[in-house]
C-alpha positions in Angstrom: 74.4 101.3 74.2 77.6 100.7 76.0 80.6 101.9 74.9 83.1 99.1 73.7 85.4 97.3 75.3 89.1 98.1 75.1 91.5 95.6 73.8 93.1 93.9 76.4 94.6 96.7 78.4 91.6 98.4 80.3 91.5 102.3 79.6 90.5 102.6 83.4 91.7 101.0 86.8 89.5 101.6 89.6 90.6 101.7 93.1 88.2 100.3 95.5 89.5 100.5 99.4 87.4 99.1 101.8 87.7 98.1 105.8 85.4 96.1 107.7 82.4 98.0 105.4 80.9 94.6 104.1 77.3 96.0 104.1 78.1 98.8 102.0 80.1 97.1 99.3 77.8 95.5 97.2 76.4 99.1 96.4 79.8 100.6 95.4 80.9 97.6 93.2 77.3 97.4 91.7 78.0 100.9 90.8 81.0 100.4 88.7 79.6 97.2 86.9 76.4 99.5 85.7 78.7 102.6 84.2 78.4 103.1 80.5 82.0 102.9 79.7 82.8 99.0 80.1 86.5 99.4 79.5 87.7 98.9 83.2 89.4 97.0 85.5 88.2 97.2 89.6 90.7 96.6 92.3 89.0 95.8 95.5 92.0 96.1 98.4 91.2 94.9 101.7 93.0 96.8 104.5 92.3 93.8 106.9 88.8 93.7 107.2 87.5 91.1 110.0 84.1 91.2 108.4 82.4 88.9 105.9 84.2 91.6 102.8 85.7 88.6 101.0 83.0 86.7 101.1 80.6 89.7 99.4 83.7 90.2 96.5 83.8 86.5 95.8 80.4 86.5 94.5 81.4 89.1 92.1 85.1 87.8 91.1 82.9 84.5 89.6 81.2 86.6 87.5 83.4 89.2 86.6 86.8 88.9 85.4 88.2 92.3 85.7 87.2 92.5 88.9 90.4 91.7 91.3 90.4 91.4 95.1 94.0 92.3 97.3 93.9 91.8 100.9 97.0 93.0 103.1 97.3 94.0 106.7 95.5 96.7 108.4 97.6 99.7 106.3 95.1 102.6 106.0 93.8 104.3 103.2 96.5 105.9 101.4 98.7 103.1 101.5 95.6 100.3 100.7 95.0 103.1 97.3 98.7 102.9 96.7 98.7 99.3 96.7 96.1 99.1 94.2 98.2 102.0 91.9 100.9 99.3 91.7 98.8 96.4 90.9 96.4 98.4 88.1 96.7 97.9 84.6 94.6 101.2 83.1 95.9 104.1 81.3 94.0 106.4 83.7 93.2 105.5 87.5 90.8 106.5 89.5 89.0 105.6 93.1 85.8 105.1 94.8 85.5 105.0 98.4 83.2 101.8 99.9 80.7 103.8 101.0 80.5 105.7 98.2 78.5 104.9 94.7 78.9 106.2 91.0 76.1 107.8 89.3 75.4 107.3 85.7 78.0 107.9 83.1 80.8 108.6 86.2 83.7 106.8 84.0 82.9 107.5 80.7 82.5 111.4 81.4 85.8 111.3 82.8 87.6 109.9 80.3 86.4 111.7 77.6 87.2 114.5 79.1 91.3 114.0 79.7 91.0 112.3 76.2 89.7 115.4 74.6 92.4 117.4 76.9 96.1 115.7 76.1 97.6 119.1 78.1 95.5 118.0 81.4 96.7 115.4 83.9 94.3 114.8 86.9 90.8 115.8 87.2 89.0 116.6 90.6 85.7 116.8 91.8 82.0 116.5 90.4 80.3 115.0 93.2 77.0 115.5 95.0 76.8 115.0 99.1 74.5 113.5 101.0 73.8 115.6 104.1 76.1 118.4 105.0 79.4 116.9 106.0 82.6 119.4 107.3 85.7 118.5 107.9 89.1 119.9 109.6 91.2 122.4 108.0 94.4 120.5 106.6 95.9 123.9 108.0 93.7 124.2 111.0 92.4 121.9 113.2 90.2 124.5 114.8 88.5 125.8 111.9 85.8 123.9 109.3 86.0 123.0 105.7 82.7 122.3 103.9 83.3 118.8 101.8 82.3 120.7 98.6 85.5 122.8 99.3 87.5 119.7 99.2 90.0 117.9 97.5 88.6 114.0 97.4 90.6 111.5 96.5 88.1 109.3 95.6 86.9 111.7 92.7 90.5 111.8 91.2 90.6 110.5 88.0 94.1 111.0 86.3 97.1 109.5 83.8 98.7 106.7 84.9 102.2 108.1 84.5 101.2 110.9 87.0 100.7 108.8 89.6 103.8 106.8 89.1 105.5 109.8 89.2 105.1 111.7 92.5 105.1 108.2 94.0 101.6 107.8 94.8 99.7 108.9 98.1 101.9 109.3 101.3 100.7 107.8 104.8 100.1 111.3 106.5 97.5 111.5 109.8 95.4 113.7 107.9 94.8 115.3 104.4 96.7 112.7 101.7 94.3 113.8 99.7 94.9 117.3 98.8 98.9 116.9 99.4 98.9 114.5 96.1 97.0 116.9 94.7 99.7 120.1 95.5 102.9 117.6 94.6 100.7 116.8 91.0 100.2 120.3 90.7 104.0 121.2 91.1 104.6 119.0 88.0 101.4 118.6 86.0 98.3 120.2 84.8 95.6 119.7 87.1 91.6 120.4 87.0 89.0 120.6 89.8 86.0 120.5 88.4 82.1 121.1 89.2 80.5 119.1 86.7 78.9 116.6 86.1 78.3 115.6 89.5 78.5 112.0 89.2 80.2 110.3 92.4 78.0 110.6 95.5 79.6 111.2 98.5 78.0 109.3 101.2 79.1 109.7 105.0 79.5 106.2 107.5 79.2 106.5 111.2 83.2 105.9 111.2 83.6 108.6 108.3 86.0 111.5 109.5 83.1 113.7 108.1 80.7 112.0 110.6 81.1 113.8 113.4 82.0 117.9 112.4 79.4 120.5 112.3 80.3 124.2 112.2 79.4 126.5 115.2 76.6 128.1 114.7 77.0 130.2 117.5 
């Protein structure tokens, strides 16, 4: 059974950038509209997409009210997430990258758990890979990261007011993700969790994770 719908405010925004990935979107949004927990709003923001994108949202914003659609200039993705932030409506936000997909129960196991911890702020993590993606070291550019060692922004799930209050993500050429992550944890409790692994991570041919792979030398 689904859990019910709250009041007019929704207890969750979700943050859905997306740029010229009109193939893969039908898939993420399905993936929110399928959760357990129905008490959320979904911000799709369009960072200029030349593609068919609004035409594959449209068909959803007929049938779904609290879907929402935002297109602005090519921005990238901190600023197109940042631009959803100011336009959301939920006490917690949260994000799902387009060619990503929740797994069952994503929302709702998220919220329970900030509800049931008032003294925590943000939550990280709890997401499964497909393949075996590396990355750059924020502090490195010559050395590796495995994704599960990762901050993801796209698995954040925090208070509203937190992100208000550092301001959001900031248009750096590499790594937003984990410097939100260090100013929220200068000022609030953060979490990085394991489990449950709900948000799969899924890698595009134009994903920054497309193209490492550790020496194996």
């Amino acid at each position: 059974m689904n859990a019910p719908i709250f009041d007019i405010q929704p207890a969750i925004s979700v943050i859905l950038p997306t740029f010229d990935r009109a193939p893969l979107l039908a898939s993420a949004i399905e993936s929110v509209i399928v959760q357990s927990l129905t008490g959320w709003e979904l911000i799709v923001v369009d960072d200029g997409s030349s593609d068919n994108t609004f035409e594959i949202v449209d068909e959803y914003l007929r049938q779904h009210p609290n879907i929402r659609y935002l297109k602005h200039r090519n921005r990238k993705v901190a600023l197109s997430r940042n631009a959803g932030i100011q336009a959301s409506f939920g006490r917690y936000i949260t994000f799902l990258d387009s060619d990503d997909r929740y797994l069952d129960g994503h929302l709702e196991s998220r919220f329970r758990m900030l509800e049931s911890m008032p003294e925590t702020d943000l939550l990280s993590g709890g997401f499964v890979c497909e393949g075996d993606p590396w990355v750059r070291d924020r502090h490195d550019a010559e050395k590796l990261v495995h994704v599960n060692d990762c901050i993801l922004a796209a698995t954040m799930f925090g208070r509203r007011e937190l992100f208000m209050a550092i301001g959001g993500f900031r248009a750096l050429e590499y790594a937003e993700d984990p410097d939100l992550w260090d100013r929220a944890a200068q000022r609030h409790r953060v979490l990085k969790i394991d489990e449950p692994a709900t948000y799969l991570y899924r890698r595009s041919p134009d994903s920054i994770t497309g193209t490492y792979k550790p020496d194996t030398k």
